[in-house]
C-alpha positions in Angstrom: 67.2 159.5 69.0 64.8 161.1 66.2 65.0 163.5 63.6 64.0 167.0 65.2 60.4 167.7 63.8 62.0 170.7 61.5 63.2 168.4 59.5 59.7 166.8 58.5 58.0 170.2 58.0 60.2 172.3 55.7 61.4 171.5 52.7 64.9 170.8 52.0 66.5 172.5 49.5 69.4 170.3 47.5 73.0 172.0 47.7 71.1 175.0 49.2 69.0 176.9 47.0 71.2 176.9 44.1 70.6 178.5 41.0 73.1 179.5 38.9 72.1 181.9 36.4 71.6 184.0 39.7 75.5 183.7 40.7 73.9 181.3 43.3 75.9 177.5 42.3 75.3 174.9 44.3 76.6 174.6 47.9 77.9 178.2 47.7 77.3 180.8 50.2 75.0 182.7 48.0 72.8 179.8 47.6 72.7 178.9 51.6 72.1 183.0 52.4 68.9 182.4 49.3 67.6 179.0 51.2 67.7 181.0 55.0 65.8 184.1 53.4 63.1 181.5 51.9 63.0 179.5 55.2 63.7 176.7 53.5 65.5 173.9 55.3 69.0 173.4 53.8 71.1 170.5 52.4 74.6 170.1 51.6 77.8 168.1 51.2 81.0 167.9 52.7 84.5 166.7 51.1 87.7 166.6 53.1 91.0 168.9 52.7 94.2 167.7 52.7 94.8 169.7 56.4 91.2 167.5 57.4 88.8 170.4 57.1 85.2 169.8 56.4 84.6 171.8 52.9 80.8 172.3 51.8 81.4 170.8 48.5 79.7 168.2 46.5 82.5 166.7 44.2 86.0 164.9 44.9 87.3 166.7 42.1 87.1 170.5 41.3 86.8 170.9 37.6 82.7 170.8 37.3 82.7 173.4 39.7 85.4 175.6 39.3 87.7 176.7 37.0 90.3 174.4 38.8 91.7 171.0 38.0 92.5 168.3 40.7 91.0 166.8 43.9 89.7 168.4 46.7 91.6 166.6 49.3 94.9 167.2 47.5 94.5 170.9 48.8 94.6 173.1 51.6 91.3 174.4 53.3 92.9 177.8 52.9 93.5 177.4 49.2 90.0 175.4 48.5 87.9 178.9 50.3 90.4 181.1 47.7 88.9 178.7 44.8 85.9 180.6 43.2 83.2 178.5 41.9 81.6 179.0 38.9 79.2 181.5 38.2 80.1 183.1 41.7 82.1 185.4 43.3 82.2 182.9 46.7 84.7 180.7 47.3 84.4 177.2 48.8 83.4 177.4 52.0 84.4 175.8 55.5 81.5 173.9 57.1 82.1 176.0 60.0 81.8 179.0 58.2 77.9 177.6 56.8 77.3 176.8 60.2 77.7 180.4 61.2 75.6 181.6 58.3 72.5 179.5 59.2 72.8 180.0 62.9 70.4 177.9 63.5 67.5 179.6 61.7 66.5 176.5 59.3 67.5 172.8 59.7 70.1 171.8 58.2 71.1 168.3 56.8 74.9 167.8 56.5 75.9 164.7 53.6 79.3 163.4 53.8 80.9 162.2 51.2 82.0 158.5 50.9 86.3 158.8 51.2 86.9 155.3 49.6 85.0 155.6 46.1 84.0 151.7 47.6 82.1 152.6 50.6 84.6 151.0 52.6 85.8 152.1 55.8 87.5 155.5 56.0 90.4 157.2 57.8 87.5 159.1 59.9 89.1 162.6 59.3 86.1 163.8 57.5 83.8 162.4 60.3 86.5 163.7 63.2 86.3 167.4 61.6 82.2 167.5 61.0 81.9 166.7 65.0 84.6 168.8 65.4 82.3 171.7 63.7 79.0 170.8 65.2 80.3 170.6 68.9 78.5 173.7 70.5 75.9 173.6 67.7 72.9 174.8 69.0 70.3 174.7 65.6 68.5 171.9 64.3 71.3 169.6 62.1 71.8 166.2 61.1 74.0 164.1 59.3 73.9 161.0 56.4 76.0 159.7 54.4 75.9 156.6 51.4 78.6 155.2 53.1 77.6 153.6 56.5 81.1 153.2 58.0 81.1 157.4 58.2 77.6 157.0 59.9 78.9 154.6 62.4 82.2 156.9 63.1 79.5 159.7 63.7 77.6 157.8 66.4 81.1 157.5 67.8 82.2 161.0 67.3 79.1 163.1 68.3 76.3 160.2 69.8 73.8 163.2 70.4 73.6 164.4 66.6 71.1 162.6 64.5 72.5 160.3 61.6 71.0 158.8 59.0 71.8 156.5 56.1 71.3 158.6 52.1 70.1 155.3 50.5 69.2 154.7 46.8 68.3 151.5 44.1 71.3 151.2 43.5 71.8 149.9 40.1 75.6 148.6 39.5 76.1 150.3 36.0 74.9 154.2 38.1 77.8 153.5 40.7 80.8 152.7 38.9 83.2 151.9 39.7 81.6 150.6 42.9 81.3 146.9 42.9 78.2 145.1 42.5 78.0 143.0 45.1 78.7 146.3 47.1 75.5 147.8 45.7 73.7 144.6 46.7 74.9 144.6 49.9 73.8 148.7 50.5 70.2 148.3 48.7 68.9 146.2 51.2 69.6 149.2 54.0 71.2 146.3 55.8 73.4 148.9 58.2 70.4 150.8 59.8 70.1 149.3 63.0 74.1 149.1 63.1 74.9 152.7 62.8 71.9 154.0 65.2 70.1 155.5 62.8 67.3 157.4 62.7 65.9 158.2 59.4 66.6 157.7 55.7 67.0 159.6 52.4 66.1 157.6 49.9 66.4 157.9 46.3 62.8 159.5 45.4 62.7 157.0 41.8 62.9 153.6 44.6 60.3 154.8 47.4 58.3 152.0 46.8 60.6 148.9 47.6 59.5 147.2 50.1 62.1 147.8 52.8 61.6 151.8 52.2 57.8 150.2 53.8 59.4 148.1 56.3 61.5 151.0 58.0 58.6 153.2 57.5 55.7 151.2 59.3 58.8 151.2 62.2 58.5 154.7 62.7 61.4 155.5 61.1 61.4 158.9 59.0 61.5 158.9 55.9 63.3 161.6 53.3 63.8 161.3 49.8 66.2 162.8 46.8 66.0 164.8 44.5 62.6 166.3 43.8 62.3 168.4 40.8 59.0 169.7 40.3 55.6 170.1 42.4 54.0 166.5 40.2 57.5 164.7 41.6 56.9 166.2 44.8 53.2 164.9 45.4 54.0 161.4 44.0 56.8 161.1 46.9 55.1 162.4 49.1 52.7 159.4 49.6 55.6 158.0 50.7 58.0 160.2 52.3 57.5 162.4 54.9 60.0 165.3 53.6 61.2 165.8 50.0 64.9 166.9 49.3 64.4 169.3 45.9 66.1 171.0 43.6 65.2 173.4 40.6 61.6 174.6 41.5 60.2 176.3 44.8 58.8 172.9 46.8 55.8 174.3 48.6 55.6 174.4 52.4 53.1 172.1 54.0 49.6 173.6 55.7 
């Protein structure tokens, strides 16, 4: 399995091409119509509902986001799309429902969120209503997560979709309250082979620990996070073969 070529030619925009003082927030509808138009490829971030529906949402909890209180998966699919997020007149949207909006026009990278705040192993209900979603796909799409027991329920789920593992330094005190020998464990990309995976996103701050070069000189492709301006784009890009970015316009390779 490899990551479709798209995925190493267009730049991937970071919740979608969000912007917010354009009514366009991050993961919102708005923002995914803005990264289509651009022909940028597209990243975002699913939570799970209490009904276990895939919701294109970055955060377990609503607040930052909307002008809700309380956790995403104590709530409904049908109440979470009548939520309006910030700075928008969307609502949260259904995975299916981004699907339908891309349509295959740009790549599209699909992150889901660790379930356990311990990136233990989950309930799989997340990972059962993604392949649920992306059965009868027919664009390019692929999925990650930070927490490699939801990779490894994705090779089980939908073995044709390309997974990957979103990977980063990290540094105990960043993760709270995830344990430190937990971080040790994950820094050292240890699950890769495990899962079947077939690329990374690593954090763009780390490209140049050594097992970032290992996989690399394997053949194995190499994304990064998150890339704010064209001087952090260059620098990771002697490293990475695709930069995931936020807050700038990333320029399309000749």
């Amino acid at each position: 399995m490899r990551l479709p070529a798209e995925f190493l030619r267009l730049p991937l925009a970071h919740r979608a091409l969000h912007k917010r003082s354009d009514r366009r927030p991050e993961n919102s509808p708005a923002a995914i119509r803005a990264a289509v138009g651009a022909g940028y490829g597209i990243e975002i971030d699913v939570q799970c509902s209490r009904d276990g529906q895939a919701m294109v949402f970055h955060d377990e909890w609503l607040e930052r986001l909307t002008e809700v209180t309380g956790f995403v998966r104590d709530l409904d699919a049908a109440d979470l799309m009548q939520i309006k997020l910030r700075d928008s007149d969307d609502g949260i949207p259904t995975l299916p429902q981004v699907l339908q909006m891309v349509a295959g026009r740009v790549p599209l990278l699909i992150e889901i969120k660790d379930q356990t705040d311990r990136m233990a192993e989950t309930d799989g209900r997340l990972e059962a209503a993604v392949a649920a979603a992306l059965a009868g796909y027919a664009g390019p799409v692929a999925v990650m997560s930070f927490n490699p027991h939801a990779v490894a329920h994705m090779a089980r789920l939908a073995p044709a979709v390309p997974r990957g593992l979103t990977t980063s330094a990290y540094v105990a005190s960043d993760w709270e309250p995830l344990a430190a020998e937990r971080c040790d464990e994950l820094r050292e990309i240890a699950d890769y082979d495990r899962v079947g995976a077939c690329f990374i996103s690593h954090e763009a701050a780390d490209l140049a620990r050594p097992r970032v070069a290992a996989l690399k000189a394997a053949g194995v492709a190499i994304l990064c996070w998150t890339i704010r301006s064209a001087a952090e784009e260059a620098k990771a890009r002697a490293v990475a073969d695709n930069v995931t970015f936020e807050g700038y316009l990333a320029a399309f390779p000749a």
